[in-house]
C-alpha positions as CSV (number, residue, x, y, z in Angstrom):
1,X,-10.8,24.9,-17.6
2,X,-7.4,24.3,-19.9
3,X,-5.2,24.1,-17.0
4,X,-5.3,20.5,-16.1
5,X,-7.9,21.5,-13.1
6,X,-10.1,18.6,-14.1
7,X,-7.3,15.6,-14.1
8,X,-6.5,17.7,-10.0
9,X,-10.2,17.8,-9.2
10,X,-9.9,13.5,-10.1
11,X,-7.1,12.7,-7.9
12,X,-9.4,14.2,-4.8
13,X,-10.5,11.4,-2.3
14,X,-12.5,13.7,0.1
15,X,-16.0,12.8,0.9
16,X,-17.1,16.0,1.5
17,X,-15.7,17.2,-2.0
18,X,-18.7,17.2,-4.5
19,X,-17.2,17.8,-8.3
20,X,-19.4,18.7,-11.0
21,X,-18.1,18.9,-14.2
22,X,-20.2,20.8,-16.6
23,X,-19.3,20.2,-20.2
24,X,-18.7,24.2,-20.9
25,X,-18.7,27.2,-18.6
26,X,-21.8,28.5,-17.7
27,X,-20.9,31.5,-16.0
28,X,-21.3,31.8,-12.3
29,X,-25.1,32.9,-11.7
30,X,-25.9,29.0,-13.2
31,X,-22.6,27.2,-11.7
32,X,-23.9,28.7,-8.4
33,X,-27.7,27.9,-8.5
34,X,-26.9,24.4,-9.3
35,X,-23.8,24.0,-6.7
36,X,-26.6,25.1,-4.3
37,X,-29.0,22.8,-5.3
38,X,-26.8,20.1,-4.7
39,X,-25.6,21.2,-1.3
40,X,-27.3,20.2,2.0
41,X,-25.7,22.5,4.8
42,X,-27.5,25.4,6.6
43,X,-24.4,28.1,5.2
44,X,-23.8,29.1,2.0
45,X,-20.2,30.1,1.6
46,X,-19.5,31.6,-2.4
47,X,-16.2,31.7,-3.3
48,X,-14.0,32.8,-6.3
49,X,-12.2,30.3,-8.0
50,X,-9.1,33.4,-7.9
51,X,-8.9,33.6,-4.3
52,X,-6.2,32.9,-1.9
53,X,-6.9,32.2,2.2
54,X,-5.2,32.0,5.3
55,X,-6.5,30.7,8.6
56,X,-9.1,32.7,10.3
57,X,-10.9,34.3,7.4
58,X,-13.8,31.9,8.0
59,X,-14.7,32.6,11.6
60,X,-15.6,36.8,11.7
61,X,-18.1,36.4,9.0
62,X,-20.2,33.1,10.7
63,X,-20.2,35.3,13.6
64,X,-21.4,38.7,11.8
65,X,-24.2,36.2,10.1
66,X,-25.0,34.6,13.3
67,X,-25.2,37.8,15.5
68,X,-28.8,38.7,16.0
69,X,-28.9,42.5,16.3
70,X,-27.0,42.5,13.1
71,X,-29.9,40.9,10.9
72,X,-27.6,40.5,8.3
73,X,-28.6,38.6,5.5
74,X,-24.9,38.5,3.3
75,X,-22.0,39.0,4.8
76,X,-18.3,39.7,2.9
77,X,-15.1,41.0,3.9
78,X,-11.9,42.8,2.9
79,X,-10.3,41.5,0.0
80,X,-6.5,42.3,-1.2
81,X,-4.9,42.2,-4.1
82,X,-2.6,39.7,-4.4
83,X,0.1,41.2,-6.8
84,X,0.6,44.4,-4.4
85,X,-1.4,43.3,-0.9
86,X,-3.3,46.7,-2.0
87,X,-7.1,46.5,-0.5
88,X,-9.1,46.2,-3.4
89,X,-12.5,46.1,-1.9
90,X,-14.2,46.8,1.8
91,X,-17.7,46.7,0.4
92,X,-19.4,48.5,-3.0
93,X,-20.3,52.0,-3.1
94,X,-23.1,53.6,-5.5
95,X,-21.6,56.6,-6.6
96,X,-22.8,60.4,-7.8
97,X,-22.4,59.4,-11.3
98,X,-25.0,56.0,-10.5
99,X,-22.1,53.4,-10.7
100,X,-21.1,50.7,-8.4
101,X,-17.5,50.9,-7.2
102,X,-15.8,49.1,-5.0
103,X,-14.5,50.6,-1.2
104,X,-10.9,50.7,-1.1
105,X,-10.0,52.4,1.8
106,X,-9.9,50.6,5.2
107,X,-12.4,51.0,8.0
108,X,-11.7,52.8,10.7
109,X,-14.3,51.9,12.9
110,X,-13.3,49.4,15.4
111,X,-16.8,47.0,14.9
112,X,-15.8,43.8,13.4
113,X,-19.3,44.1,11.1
114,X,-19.7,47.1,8.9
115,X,-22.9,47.6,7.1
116,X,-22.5,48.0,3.5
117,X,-24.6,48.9,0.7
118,X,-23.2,46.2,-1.6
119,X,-20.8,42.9,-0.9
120,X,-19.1,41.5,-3.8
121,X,-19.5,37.9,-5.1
122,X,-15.9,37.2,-5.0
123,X,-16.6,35.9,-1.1
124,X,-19.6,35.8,0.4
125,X,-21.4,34.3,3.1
126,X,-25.0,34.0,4.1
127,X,-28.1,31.6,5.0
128,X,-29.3,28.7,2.4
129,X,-32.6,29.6,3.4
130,X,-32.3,33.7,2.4
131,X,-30.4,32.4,-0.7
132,X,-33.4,30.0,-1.7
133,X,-36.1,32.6,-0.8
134,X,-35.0,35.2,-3.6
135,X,-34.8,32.0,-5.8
136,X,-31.0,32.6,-5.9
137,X,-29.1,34.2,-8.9
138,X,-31.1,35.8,-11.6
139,X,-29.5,33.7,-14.5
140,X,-29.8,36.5,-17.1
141,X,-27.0,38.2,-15.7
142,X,-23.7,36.7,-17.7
143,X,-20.4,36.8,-15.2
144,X,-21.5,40.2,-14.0
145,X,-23.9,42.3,-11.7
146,X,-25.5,38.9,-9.9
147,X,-23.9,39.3,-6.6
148,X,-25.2,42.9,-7.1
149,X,-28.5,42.3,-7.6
150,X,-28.7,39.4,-5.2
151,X,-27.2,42.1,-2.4
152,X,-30.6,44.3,-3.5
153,X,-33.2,41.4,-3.4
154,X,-31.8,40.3,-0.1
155,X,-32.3,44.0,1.2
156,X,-35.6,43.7,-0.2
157,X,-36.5,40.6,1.9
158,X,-35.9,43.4,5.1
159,X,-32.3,41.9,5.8
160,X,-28.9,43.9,5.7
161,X,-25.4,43.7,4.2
162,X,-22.1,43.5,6.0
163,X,-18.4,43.3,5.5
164,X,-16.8,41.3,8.5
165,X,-13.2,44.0,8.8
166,X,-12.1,41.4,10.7
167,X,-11.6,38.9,7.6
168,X,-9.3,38.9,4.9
169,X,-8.3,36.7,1.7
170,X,-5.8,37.6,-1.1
171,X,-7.7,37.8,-4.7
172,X,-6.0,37.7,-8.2
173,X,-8.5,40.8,-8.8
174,X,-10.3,40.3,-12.2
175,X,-8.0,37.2,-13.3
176,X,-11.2,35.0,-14.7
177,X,-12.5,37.5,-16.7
178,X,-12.6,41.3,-18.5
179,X,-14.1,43.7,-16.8
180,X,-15.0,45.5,-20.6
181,X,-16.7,43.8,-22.6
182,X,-20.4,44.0,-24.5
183,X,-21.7,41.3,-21.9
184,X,-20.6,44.0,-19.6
185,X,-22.6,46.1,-20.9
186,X,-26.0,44.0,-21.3
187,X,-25.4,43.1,-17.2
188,X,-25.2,46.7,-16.6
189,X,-28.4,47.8,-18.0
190,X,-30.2,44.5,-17.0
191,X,-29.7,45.6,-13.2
192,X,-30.2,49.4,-13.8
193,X,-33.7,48.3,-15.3
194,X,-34.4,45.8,-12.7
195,X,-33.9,48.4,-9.7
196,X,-34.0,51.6,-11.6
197,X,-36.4,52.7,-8.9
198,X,-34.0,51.9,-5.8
199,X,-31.0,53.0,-7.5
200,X,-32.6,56.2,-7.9
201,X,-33.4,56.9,-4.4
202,X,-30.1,55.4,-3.2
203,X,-28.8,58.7,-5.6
């Protein structure tokens, strides 16, 4: 970071804080991996470094992850754009055309845990011990595509994905990076040939 995040991070006197400071940015499949590996709680909780939260976000997801009939293995939530309040995302679609979109129009069902097909990275919560299983983020994928192929490998364990309706957080949508470039395109068809064969039957 250029913004004087490093000299904030310094004046923090929390014991529960842990900084790293990695000497350039290594996008957030790796930053992630080795933030787990340093962490020693039962409940992985990934957040964007773009988000914005308000009491009781937290609390509707633990219990969607925790609920036994559920078998949920990630759980999101509804996200809003902060500029316009607009929803921006209630989960991730596959669409006709085979590409990932994002849900952006509210539930109406009155559950507070929706099953999904896809939860985005952006905020995200699930088990160390599913997380660790699937080894975690495949570190060929470049600021793009991990949270949807850790989504797949967690459905592959036999587990399900949910958005908790219930939560909500305000997200700068898309402030940390482009959503067009070529490393864009090499995430893209890194997952399509990775799970070519479950994309096609989700079709």
């Amino acid at each position: 970071s250029t913004d004087e995040t490093r000299d904030w991070l310094a004046g923090l006197s929390d014991e529960r804080v842990q900084v790293v400071l990695n000497e350039r940015n290594f996008g957030y499949a790796k930053t992630n991996n080795a933030a787990v590996a340093r962490a020693s709680g039962n409940y992985l909780a990934l957040l964007n470094n773009d988000l914005l939260f308000e009491a009781g976000w937290f609390e509707p997801m633990l219990a969607a992850l925790e609920a036994p009939e559920l078998n949920a293995g990630i759980v999101g939530n509804l996200q809003y754009r902060v500029i316009d309040k607009v929803l921006d995302h209630a989960g991730v679609v596959l669409t006709p055309r085979g590409q990932f979109d994002h849900i952006r129009t509210a539930p109406t069902q009155p559950a507070n845990a929706l099953e999904v097909y896809v939860a985005t990275g952006a905020c995200m919560l699930m088990h160390r011990a599913d997380f660790e299983a699937v080894n975690g983020f495949d570190e060929v994928f470049i600021n793009g595509c991990e949270d949807i192929d850790l989504c797949f490998k967690i459905r592959a364990m036999g587990k399900k994905i949910y958005v908790a309706s219930t939560s909500q957080v305000l997200h700068h949508v898309s402030l940390s990076r482009s959503r067009v470039s070529l490393q864009n395109e090499k995430n893209s068809q890194y997952l399509y040939s990775k799970w070519r064969k479950e994309i096609k039957l989700q079709l």
